[in-house]
C-alpha positions in Angstrom: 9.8 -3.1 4.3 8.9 -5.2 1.5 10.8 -2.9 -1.6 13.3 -4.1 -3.8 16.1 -2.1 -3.5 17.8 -1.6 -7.0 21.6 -0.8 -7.8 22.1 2.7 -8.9 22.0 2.7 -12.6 24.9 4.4 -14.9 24.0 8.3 -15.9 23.4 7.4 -19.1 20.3 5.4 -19.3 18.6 7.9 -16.9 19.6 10.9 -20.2 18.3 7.9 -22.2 15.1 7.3 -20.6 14.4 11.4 -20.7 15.8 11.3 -23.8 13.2 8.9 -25.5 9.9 9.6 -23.3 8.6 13.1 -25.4 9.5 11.7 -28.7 7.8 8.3 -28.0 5.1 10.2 -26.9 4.5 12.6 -29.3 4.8 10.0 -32.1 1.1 9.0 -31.3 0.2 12.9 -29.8 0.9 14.8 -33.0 -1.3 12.8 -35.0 -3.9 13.8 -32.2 -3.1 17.3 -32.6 -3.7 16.7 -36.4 -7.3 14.8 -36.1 -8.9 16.7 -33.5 -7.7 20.2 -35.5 -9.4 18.8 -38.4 -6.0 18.9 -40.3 -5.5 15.0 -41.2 -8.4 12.5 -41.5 -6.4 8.6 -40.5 -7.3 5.7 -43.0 -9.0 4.1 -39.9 -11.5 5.6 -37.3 -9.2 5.3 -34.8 -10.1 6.8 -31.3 -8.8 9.7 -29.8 -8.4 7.5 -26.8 -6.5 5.3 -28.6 -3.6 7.8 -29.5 -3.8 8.9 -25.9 -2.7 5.8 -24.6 -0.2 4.7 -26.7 1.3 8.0 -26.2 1.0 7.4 -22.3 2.7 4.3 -22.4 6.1 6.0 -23.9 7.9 5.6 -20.1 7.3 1.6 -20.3 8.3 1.6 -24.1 12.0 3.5 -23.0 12.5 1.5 -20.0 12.1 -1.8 -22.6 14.2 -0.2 -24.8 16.8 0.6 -22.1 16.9 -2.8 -20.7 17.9 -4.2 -23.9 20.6 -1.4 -24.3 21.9 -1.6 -20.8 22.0 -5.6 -21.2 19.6 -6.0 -18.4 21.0 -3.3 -15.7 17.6 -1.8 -16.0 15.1 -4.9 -15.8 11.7 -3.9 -16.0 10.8 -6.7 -13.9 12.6 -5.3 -10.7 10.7 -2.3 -10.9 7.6 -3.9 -11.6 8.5 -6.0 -8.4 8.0 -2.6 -6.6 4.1 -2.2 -7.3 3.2 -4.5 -4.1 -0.2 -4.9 -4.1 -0.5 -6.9 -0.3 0.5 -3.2 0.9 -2.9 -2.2 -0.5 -4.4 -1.4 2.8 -1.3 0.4 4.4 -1.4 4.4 6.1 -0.2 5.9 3.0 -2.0 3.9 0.2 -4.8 5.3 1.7 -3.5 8.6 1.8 -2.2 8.2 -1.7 -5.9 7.1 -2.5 -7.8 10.1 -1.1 -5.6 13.3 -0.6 -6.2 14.7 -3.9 -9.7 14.9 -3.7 -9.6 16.2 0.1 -7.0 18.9 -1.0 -9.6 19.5 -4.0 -12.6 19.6 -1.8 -11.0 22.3 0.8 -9.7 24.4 -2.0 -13.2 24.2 -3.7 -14.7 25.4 -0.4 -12.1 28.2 0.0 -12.6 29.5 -3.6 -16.4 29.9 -3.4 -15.6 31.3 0.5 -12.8 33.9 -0.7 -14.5 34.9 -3.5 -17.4 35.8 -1.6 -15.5 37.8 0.6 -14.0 39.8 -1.9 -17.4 41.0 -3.2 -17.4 39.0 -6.4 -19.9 36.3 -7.3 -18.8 32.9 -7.7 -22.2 31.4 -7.8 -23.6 28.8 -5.8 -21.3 26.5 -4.4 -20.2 23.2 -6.2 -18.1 20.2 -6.0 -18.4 18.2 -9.2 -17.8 19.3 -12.5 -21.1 20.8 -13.8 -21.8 18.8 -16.8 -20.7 15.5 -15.2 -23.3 16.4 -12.1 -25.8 17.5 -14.4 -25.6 14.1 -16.2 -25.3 11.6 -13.5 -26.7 13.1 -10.6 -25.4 12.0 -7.0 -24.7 8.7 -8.8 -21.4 10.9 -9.2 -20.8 9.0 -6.3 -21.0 5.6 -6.6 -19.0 6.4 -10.5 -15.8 7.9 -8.9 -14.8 4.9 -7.1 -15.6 2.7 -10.1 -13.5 4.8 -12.6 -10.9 5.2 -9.9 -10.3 1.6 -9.7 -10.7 0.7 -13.6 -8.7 3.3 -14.6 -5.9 2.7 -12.2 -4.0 0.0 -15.7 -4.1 2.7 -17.5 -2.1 5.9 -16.9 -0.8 5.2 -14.0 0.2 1.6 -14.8 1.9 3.2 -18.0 3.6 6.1 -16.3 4.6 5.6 -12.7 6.6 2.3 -13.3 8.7 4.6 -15.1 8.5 8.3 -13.7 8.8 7.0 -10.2 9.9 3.6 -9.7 13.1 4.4 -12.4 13.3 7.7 -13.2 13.1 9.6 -9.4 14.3 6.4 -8.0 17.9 6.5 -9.4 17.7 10.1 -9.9 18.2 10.6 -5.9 21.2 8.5 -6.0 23.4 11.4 -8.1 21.1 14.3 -6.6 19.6 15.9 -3.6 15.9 14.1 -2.9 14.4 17.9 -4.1 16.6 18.4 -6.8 15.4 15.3 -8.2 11.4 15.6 -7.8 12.1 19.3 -9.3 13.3 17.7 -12.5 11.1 14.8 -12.5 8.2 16.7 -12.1 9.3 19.4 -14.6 10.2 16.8 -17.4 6.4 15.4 -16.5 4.8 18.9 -17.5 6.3 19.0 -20.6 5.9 15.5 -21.7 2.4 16.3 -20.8 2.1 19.2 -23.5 1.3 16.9 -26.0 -1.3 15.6 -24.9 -2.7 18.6 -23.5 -2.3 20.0 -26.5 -4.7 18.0 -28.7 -7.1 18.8 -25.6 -6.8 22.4 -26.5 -5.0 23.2 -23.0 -2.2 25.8 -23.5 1.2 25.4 -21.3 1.0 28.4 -18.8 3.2 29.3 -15.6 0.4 28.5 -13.5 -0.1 25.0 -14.8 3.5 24.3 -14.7 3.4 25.2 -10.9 0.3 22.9 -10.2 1.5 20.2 -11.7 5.4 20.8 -10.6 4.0 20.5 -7.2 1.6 17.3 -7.7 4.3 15.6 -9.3 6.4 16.9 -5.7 3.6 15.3 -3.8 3.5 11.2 -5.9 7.2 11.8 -5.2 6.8 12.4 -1.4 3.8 9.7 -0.5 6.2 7.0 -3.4 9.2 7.2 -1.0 7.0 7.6 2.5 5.4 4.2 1.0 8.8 2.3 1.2 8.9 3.2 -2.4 6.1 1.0 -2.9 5.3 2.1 -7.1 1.4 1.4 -6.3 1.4 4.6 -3.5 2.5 6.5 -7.0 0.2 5.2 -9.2 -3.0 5.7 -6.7 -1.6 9.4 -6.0 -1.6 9.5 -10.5 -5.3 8.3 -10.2 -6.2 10.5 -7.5 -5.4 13.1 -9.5 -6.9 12.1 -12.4 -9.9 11.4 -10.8 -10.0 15.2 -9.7 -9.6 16.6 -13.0 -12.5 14.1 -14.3 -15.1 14.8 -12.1 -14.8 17.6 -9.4 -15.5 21.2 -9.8 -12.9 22.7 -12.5 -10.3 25.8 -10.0 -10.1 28.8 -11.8 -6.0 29.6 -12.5 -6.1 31.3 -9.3 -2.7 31.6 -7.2 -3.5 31.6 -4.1 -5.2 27.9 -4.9 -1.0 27.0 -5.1 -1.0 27.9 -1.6 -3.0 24.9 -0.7 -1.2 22.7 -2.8 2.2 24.3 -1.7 1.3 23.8 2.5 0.4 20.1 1.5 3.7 19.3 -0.4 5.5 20.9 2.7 3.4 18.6 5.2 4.2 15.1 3.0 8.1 16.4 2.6 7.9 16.9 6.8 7.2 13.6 7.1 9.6 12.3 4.6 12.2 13.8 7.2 11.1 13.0 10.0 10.8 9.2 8.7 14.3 9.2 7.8 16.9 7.3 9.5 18.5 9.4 12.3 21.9 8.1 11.7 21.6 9.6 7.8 19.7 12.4 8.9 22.8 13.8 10.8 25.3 12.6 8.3 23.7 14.5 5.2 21.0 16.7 6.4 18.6 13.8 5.0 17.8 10.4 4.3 16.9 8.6 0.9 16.0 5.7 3.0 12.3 5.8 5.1 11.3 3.8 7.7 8.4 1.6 6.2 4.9 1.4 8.1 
């Protein structure tokens, strides 16, 4: 398969790693909050994208941290070993690539379709975000890929070495596979409010749920990879990519539906990949058969 498979690492540097991620995090997000509430002006023009990513890169800064604690047990090398980049044109990179915007695009086309039906008036249909369309046109087109690629060293690179390839990795070795990716991906929202909150983007039930189930989804195309750590990061980017440039969902719940029926379709095949022999001894595998 082409992974490195990593010894399961003591309980304590996975508290540690969950431990040290919000603070890190919010050490460059609260001055954020600060600037862009016009309640501190910094010495320097610094930009808000600036404080953004230092504040992303928190899960690489506890993993360093934690390999010098843990006297190398946790070596970030191993786990950057795990972002195999000859896999690049494997099944599910490609689906890692594109199923974000596809989910995106059907739920689009049921929103305007549903809410037509119901009697209310959506307005005409559209795909992209209005003021990114309105400014660059159908060369929309032609930008998404270019972003997606570019953009792929920043939060991904930052995030998924640590969220996935450490984090969910080792967390399935003390826990049931769902167990895990429920933590994980709860964890993930809230180290998110940070951030979202110098955006102005208030925590809500709903947005837990979305993201609970994205974070479900890296998890699911990460281990159906042969926990390849680039699957995760193109999922990340995918995602990103949505939220950038395609038409903004209303909070709307049965949108979760979709989201829900594709986390159940990726978490079919994580089973049925599994290897019999495991299947029948625990009711599931952690390993996967690689492609």
């Amino acid at each position: 398969m082409g992974e490195t498979q990593a010894h399961p690492v003591k309980k304590r540097y996975l508290a540690l790693y969950f431990a040290l991620t919000i603070p890190l995090a919010w050490l460059f997000w609260i001055p954020m909050i600060l600037i862009n509430r016009g309640l501190w002006t910094p010495p320097l023009p610094i930009p808000t994208l600036v404080w953004s990513t230092l504040g992303a890169a928190s899960p690489l800064v506890a993993l360093a941290i934690i390999e010098r604690a843990s006297r190398k047990q946790v070596q970030l090398d191993t786990i950057f070993e795990n972002i195999r980049l000859k896999e690049w044109r494997s099944r599910w990179m490609v689906i890692s690539a594109v199923f974000a915007t596809v989910v995106n695009l059907i739920l689009t086309l049921l929103y305007f379709g549903v809410e037509t039906l119901r009697g209310t008036d959506p307005g005409p249909v559209q795909l992209f975000q209005p003021e990114v369309f309105a400014e660059l046109g159908w060369f929309v087109l032609l930008t998404i890929p270019l972003q997606f690629f570019t953009a792929l060293i920043t939060s991904p690179l930052l995030e998924e070495p640590g969220w996935r390839g450490f984090a969910f990795e080792h967390l399935q070795r003390y826990l049931p596979r769902d167990v895990a990716s429920l933590i994980v991906g709860s964890y993930w929202w809230l180290w998110h409010q940070g951030m979202n909150l110098a955006f102005d983007l208030h925590p809500s039930l709903y947005g837990y749920l979305s993201m609970l189930l994205d974070s479900w989804s890296i998890d699911a195309v990460y281990t159906l990879s042969g926990r390849n750590v680039l699957a995760a990061m193109l999922a990340h980017q995918a995602m990103g990519t949505v939220f950038t440039f395609l038409f903004p969902l209303p909070e709307l719940w049965y949108l979760l539906l979709g989201k829900g029926l594709l986390v159940a379709s990726l978490r079919y095949q994580v089973y049925r990949q599994a290897k019999p022999s495991q299947r029948v001894d625990s009711g599931e595998s952690n390993d996967v058969l690689g492609d």
